[in-house]
N, C-alpha and C positions, 0 to 999 in steps of 0.2 A: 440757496446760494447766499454766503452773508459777505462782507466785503470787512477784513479786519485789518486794524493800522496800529500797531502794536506803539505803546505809549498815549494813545490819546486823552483816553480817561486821565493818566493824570496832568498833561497839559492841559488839559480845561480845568481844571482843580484848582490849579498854580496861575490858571489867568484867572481866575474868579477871584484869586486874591490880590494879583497883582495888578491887574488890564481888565476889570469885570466886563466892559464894554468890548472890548477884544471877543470875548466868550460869547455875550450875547450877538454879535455880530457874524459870531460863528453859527450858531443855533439858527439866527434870522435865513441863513442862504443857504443852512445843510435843508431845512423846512422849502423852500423857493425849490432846490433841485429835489426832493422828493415829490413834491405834489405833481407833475405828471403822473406817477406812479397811483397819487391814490386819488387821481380822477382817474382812472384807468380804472378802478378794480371799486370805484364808486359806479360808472358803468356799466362793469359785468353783471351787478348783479338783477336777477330777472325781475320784471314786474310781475307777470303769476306763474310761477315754478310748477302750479300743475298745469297750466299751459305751453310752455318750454318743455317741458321734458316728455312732452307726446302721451300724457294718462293722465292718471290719479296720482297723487302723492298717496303715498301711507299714510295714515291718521296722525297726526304730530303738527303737521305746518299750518293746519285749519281748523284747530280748535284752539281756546285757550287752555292755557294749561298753568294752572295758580298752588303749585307748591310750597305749601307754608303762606298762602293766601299772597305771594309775590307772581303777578303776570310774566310768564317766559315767552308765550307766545302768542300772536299768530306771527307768521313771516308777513312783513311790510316794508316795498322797498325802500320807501322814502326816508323809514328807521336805520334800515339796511344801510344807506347810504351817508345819514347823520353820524352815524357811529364808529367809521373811519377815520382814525386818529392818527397824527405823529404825536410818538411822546419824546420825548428826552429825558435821561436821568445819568448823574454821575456818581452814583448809589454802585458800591463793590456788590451789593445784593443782586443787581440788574447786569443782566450777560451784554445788555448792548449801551451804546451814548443811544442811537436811536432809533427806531422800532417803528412799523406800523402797522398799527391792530383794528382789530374789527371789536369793539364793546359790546354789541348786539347778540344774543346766546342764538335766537331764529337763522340769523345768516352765517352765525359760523358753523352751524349745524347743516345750512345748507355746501357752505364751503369745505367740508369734514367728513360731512357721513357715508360713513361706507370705504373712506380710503385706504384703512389697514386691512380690516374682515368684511366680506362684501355681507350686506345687508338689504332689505325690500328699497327702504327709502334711498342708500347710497344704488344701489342699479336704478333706480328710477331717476336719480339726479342724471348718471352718467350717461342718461338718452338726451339730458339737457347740452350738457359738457362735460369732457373729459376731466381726469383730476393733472393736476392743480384747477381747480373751479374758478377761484377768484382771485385773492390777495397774492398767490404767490407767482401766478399767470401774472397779474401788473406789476409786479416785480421783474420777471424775467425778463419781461416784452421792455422792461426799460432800463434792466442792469448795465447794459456797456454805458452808457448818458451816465446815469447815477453814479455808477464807479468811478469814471473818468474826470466827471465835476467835483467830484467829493475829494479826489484825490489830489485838483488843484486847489480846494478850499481847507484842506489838510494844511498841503504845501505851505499856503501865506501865512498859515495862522503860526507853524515852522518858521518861517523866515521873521514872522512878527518877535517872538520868543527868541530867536539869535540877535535880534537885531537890540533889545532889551538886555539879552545876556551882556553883549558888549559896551551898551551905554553905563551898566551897573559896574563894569570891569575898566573901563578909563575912569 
């Protein structure tokens, strides 16, 4: 579930050249109403996933595993938890203004595995939690808030822009 508002991107474009502080103000409170969201799903995730999910995990989340000599894993929540991010970007490359991801490869594997084609390690998660596991479970559990404030943080930033159109027009 994404919430889209057709024009925005390039409203924050045209404030960053015209009102920069307008944008960033915008940025500062869309961040304020999302973080319920990613303490929620900072939360979710397990302290030991093979003790949640009732077994053994499959071999993957308790070893390390150094690919090209870079660490992927073991799963650790406290990483797990650092690695939930808002980002923002006003890049036509980027499908969203803003986003919130997990950076950690252990926990999106634990938030993923198994959700298209069932798998050992995704049925053993799903003894833990059902799917959505994490990020998109603290998303949903706080989309009507999020929508609903985004929409009046929209609004002002709307009325700010009209309110400029007209002072540039007298």
């Amino acid at each position: 579930m994404t919430m889209e508002i057709q024009g925005l991107e390039s409203t924050l474009k045209h404030l960053q050249q015209i009102q920069p502080e307008v944008k960033k103000e915008f940025f500062r409170n869309a961040k304020k109403i999302l973080k319920p969201a990613v303490a929620e799903a900072k939360a979710l995730y397990p302290t030991d996933p093979t003790q949640e999910s009732g077994g053994e995990l499959p071999s993957g989340l308790s070893r390390n595993w150094k690919p090209g000599g870079r660490p992927l894993f073991p799963y650790l929540q406290s990483k797990a938890e650092a690695q939930v991010k808002i980002e923002t970007s006003l890049s036509k490359k980027k499908d969203a203004v803003l986003t919130i991801v997990q950076k950690d490869g252990a926990a999106s594997v634990i938030d993923y595995a198994g959700t298209k084609t069932p798998n050992p390690l995704g049925i053993a998660l799903n003894r833990w939690a059902s799917k959505p596991r994490v990020m998109w479970r603290a998303y949903e559990n706080n989309a009507g808030r999020i929508e609903s404030e985004m929409q009046s943080s929209c609004d002002e930033v709307m009325k700010r822009i009209t309110a400029l159109e007209k002072l540039v027009i007298l």
